[in-house]
C-alpha positions, -999 to 999 in steps of 0.1 A, spaced: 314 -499 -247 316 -462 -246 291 -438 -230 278 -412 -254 265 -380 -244 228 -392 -253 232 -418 -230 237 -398 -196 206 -381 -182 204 -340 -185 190 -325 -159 194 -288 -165 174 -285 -202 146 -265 -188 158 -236 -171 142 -223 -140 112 -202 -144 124 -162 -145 108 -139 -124 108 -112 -150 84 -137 -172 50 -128 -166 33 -159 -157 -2 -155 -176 -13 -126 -203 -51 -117 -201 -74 -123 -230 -83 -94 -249 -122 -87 -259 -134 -102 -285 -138 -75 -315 -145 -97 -346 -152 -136 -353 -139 -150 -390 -154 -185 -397 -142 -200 -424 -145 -239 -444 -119 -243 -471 -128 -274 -497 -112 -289 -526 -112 -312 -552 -77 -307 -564 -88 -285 -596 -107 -256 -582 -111 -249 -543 -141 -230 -525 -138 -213 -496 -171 -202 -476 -178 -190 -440 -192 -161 -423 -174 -129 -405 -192 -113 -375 -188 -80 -356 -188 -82 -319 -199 -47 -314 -228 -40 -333 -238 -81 -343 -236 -75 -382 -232 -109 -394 -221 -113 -431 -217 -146 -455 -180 -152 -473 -174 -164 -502 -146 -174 -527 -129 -196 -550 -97 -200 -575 -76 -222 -590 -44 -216 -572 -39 -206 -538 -30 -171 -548 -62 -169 -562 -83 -184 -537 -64 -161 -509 -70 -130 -532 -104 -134 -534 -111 -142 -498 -96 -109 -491 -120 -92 -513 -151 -110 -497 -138 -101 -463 -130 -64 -469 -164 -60 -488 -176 -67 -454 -206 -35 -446 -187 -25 -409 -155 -15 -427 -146 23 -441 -149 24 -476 -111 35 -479 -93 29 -510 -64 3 -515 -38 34 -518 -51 44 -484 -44 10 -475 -3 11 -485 1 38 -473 -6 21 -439 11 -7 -440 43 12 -453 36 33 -414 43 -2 -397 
């Protein structure tokens, strides 16, 4: 019978831990809390939750639904950016950052 290569133990998979890795990352405050419950009955689906802002504790309901994923995503992004805490900027404003990144 021959030996295969799955048969003989490995010992050197995990490589020793560098010292140039930093060991632990420290959290970063808390600015925002999204809370969301997505359901479905395999012709429509609903999603609802609620978004809250850590720094001045405005709490707001979300809502949305659709048909397709798309949908359902597209109009869980409106509900969130009609949130009251967030500059009324318009969606040009909006490329125009994410093209900076």
């Amino acid at each position: 019978m021959t030996t295969s290569s799955r048969d003989t133990p490995v010992s050197n998979l995990a490589a020793a831990p560098s010292a140039e890795l930093p060991t632990g990352v420290a959290e970063l405050p808390v600015v925002a809390r999204i809370v969301v419950e997505v359901r479905s009955d395999g012709t429509r689906t609903l999603a609802r939750g609620a978004m809250e802002d850590a720094a001045s504790q405005t709490r707001v309901a979300i809502e949305a639904s659709g048909g397709t994923p798309l949908e359902l995503a597209l109009a869980l992004a409106k509900s969130i950016m009609a949130a009251p805490w967030l500059p009324r900027a318009p969606l040009s404003s909006l490329g125009r950052l994410l093209k900076k990144r």
